[in-house]
N, C-alpha and C positions, 0 to 999 in steps of 0.2 A: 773666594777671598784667600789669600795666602797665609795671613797670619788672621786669628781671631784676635778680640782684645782679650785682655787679661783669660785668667783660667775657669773664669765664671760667666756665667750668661747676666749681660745687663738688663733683660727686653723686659723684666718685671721688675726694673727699677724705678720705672718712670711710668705712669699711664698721666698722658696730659690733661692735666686740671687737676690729677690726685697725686703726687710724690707718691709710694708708698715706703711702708716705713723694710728694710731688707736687716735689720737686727743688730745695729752698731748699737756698741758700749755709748755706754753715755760721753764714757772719759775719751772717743774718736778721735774728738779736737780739741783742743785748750791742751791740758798736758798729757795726752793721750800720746798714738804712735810719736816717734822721734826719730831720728837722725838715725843713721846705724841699718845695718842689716841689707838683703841683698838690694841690690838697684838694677833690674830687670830690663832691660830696651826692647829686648826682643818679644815681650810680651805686647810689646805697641805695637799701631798699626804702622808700618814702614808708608814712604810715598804711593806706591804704588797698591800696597790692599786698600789702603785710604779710597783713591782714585777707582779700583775694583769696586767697591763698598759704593762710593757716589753712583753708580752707573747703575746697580744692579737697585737702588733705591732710585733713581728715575724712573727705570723700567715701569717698576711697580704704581710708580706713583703721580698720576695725571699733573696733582697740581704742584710738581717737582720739574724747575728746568735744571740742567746745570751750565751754565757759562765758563767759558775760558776766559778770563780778566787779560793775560798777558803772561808771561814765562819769566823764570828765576834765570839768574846770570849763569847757570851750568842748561838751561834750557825745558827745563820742569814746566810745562803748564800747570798755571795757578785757577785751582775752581772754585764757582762762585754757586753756592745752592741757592735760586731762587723761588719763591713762594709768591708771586704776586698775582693777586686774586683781582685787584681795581686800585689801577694806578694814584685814584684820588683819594683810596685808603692812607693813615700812617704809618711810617716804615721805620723799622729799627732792621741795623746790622748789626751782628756778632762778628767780632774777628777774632781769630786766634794766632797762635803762633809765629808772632811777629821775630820772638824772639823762639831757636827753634830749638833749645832745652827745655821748653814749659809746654809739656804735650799732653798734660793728662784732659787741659779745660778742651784740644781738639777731640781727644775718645769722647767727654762729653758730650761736645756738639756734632759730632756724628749720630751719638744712641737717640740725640735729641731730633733728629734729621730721619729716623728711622719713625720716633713714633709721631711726629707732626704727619705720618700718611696713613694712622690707626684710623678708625672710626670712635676714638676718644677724641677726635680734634674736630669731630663735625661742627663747623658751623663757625668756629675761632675764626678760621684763615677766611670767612669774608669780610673781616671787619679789620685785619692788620695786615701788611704786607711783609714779609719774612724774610733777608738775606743773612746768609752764613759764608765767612772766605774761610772753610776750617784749619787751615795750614798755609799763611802767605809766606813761610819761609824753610820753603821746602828742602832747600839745599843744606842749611843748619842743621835742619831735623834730620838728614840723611849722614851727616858729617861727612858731605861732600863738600870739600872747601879746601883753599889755597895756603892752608895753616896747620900745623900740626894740634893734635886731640890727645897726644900722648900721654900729657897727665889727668887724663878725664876717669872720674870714676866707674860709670856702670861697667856690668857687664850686661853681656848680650853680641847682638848682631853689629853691634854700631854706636858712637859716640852720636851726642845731639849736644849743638852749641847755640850761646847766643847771638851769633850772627851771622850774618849773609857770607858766601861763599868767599867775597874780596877782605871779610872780617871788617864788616860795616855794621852798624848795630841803626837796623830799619826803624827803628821807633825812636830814632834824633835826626829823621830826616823830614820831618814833614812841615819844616819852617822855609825849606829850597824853592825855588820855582821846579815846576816839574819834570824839567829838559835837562835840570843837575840834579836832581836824586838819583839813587840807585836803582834798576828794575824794579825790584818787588814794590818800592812807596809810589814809584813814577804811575803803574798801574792799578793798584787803589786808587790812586787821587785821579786818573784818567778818564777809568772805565768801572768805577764805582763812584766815590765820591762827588766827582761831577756829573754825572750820566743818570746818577738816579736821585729822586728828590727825599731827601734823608733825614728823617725826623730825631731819631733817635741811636745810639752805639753805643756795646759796652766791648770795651778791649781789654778783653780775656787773657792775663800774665801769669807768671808764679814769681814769689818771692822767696827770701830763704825763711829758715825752719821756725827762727829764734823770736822770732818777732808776737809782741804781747803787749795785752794791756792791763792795767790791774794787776801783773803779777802772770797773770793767766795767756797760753799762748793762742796766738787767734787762728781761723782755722783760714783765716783772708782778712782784706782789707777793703776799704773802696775810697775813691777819692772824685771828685767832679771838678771840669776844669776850672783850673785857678790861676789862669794868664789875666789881664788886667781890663784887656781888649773885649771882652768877651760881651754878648750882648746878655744884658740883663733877664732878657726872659728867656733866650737858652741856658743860661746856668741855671734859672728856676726850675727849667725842663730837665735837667743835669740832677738836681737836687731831688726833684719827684723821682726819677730813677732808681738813685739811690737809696732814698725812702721804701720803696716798691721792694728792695731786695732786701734791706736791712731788716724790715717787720718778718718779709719771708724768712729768713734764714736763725736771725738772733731766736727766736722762741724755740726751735726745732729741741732743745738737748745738745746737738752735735755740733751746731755751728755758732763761732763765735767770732764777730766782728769789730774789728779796730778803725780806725781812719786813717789810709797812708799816710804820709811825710811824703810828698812827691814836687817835682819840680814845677817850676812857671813857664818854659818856655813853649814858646810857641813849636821848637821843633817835636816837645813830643807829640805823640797821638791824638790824645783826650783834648790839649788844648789848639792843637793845630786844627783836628777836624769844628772844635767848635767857633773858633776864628774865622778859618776859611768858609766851611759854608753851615755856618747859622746850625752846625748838629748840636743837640743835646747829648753828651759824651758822660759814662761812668766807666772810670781806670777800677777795674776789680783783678787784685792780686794774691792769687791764692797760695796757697802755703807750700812752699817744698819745691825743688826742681827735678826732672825725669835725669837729670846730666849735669855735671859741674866740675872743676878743677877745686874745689872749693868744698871739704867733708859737712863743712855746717848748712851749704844751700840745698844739698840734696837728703831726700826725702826716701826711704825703704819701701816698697812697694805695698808695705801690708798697710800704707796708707790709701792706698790707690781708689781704694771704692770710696771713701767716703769723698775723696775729695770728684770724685768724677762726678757723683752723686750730687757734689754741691753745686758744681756748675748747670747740670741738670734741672735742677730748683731752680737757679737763677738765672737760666732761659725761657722755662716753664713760666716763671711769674712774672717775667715781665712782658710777654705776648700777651696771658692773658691782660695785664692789666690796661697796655694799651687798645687791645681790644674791646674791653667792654668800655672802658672810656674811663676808670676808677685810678689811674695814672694821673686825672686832672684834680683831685683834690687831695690826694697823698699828702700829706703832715711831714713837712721838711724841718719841722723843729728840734728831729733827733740830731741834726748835726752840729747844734750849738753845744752837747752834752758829750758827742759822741770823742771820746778817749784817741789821740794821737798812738797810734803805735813805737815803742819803742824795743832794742831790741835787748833779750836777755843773754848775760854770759854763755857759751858754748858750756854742755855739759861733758863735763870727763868722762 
């Protein structure tokens, strides 16, 4: 692999079924790390160790395929890590990096990709079906693209923006017919969303820094689709989801969640995919971006574990819960209570 992530080993981050706990302050998230300080790219995994990393975890790993979905407008194959044990199982996808300055939820679901082939996952993966597309916009993440990056902050190897190589932003494309969107949405909706029978999706963003509730800043958000169209018991499914990650994460100490503010249309993600085909869809927006033109959206890297860390948990907990089956009574009442986010003044 070319680049490792970050300057520490994740592989004892996570044992599937146990988070454990690796020593963050209490204060990680709410008004913990902030805005400021280096912004590191080069500690990410560029296109290519990504791609390195997928390969060398099939190897190892029987019940690991990888797919090619389709190629980014500069010609990037887009992979797709599949897990599917019995097609008649239920199936939740992860997507990330639609937008490709929000890289930390991909380190995530890579480390997460590593340990779903431990002998801590025996016996999970017969009972859910697992897809990961960990980086559909490869060309962003590369800042490879037809627009100048020049006021972008990190340093490192390379800029990482929010959009597609023609400066399209993939997650307001998914209300088109599929023959007018842009590459990267045309083959999700192709040769995933249509191709496999999709029970469940959380798509995996970052937000900026400032955003809080209570006073308090969150360490992410969640929202479940809220277009109008939607059928009744996929948003229930939408809602148990969100349930499923909220109990995981709000009790921890470090993680603290808000409820987007996000839009109704049908072309985003969350609401297009549960529109088009009947998925149960949670928008989870985590805090801080890897890249921005913008000082208040991006995030210093000494945040970088916790929030990997979070995403982590919120892969972790929602296999297992679809797995055992404990996703079907999940208590969706926290979201009559649960606090809008809004967003705090930038600090001097």
């Amino acid at each position: 692999m070319k680049k490792k992530v970050l300057s520490i080993s994740l592989s004892g981050l996570m044992a599937f079924g146990a988070v454990t706990a690796v020593g963050l302050p209490a204060s990680a998230v709410g008004n913990g790390p902030n805005v400021g300080g280096s912004i590191q790219t080069s500690i990410l995994h560029t296109y290519e160790s990504m791609v390195d990393y997928l390969k060398v975890q099939e190897a190892k790993q029987e019940a690991l395929d990888l797919e090619v979905i389709g190629q980014t407008v500069k010609g990037r194959d887009i992979y797709m890590a599949k897990y599917i044990s019995n097609p008649e199982n239920p199936t939740i996808l992860f997507l990330t990096q639609q937008h490709g300055n929000e890289q930390l939820t991909t380190e995530g679901a890579l480390e997460f990709i590593k340990h779903l082939g431990t002998g801590k996952t025996k016996g999970v993966l017969d009972n859910v079906n697992v897809l990961v597309v960990p980086m559909l916009n490869a060309d962003g993440a590369m800042g490879d693209v037809n627009f100048s990056l020049e006021d972008y902050l990190a340093d490192g190897d390379r800029h990482l923006t929010r959009y597609n190589a023609n400066g399209v932003d993939i997650n307001r494309e998914h209300a088109k017919a599929t023959e007018d969107m842009v590459p990267e949405a045309k083959v999700l909706h192709e040769n995933v969303f249509q191709k496999y029978e999709i029970d469940y999706m959380i798509d995996l963003h970052h937000q900026g820094t400032r955003s809080a509730t209570d006073g308090e800043l969150v360490s992410g958000s969640i929202l479940y689709p809220t277009n109008s169209n939607v059928d009744p018991d996929v948003l229930e499914g939408s809602k148990k989801l969100g349930s499923i990650v909220y109990n995981t994460l709000e009790p921890t100490g470090w993680g603290h969640i808000g409820k987007y503010a996000g839009g109704t249309g049908e072309n985003i993600g969350r609401n297009g995919a549960a529109v088009r085909y009947d998925i149960s869809t949670l928008l989870f927006e985590m805090r801080g971006m890897s890249d921005h033109s913008y000082e208040s959206y991006a995030l210093g890297q000494k945040s970088n574990g916790y929030l990997i860390k979070q995403t982590i948990t919120t892969l972790d907990a929602a296999v297992r819960a679809i797995a055992d089956g404990s996703i079907e009574t999940a208590d969706t009442s926290f979201w009559d209570t649960l606090p809008e986010q809004k967003n705090l003044p930038s600090e001097e």
